[in-house]
N, C-alpha and C positions, 0 to 999 in steps of 0.2 A: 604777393599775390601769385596764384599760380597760372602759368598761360597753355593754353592746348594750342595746339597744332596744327595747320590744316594746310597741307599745299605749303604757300607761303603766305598764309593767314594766322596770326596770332589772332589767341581769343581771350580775353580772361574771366574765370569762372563767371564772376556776379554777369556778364553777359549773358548766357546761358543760361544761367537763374530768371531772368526777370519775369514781371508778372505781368499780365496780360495790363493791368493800369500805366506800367512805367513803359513797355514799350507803345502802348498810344503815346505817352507824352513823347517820347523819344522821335515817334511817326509827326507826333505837332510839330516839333521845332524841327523837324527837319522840312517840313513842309514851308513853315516861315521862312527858314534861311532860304529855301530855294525861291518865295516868293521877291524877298526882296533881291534875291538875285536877278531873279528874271524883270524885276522893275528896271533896274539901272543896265540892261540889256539893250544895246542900239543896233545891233546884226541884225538888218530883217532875215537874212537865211535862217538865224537862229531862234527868231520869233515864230517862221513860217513852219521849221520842225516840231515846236510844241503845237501851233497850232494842227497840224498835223497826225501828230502825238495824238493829241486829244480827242480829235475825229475818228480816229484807229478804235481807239478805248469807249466810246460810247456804244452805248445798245442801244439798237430801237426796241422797245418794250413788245413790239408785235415778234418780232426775233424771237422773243425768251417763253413767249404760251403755246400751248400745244396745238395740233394740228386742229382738233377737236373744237378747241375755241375759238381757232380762226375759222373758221366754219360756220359755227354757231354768231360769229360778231358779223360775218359776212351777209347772212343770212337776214339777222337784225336790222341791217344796212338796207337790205333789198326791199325787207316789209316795210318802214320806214318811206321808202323812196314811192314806193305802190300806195303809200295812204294807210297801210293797214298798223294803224297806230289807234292809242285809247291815252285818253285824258288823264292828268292825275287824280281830279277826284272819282271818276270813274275807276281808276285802279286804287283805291282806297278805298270805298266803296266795296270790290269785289275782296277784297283783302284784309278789311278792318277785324273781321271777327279772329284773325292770327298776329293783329300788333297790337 
């Protein structure tokens, strides 16, 4: 096999090859081995950094929409709060002749 080069990273071709199927699996098992690593893990410092980890790498979903829509969900929020709301068969009703 032939190996490239990198730094002091060997590579060998079929790496560089794979196809988007075998490196998911490649991503599965590595995901396993780390889980049962981290099962047989007693270091709370080392529990508290994934935990931590993990808090880092979350997104609140209000994060990721545009200004625009937090705006518009804001908005939704306020008329809701004031009573200015309509029933489901009332919006079905207004809306039936387009479903």
């Amino acid at each position: 096999m032939k190996y490239l080069t990198w730094g002091r990273i060997n590579l060998y071709n079929h790496e560089i090859n794979k196809t988007k199927a075998e490196k998911s699996t490649d991503i599965k098992a590595e995901k396993l081995e780390l889980i049962q690593w981290l099962a047989g893990v007693d270091d709370l410092e080392v529990i508290k950094d994934f935990i931590n980890l993990k808090k880092a790498k979350e997104t609140d979903w209000w994060d990721t929409i545009s200004a625009e829509e937090r705006v518009e969900i804001s908005e939704g929020i306020a008329q809701a709060d004031n009573g200015q709301v309509m029933g489901h068969e009332q919006v079905m009703d207004k809306y039936k002749k387009w479903l």
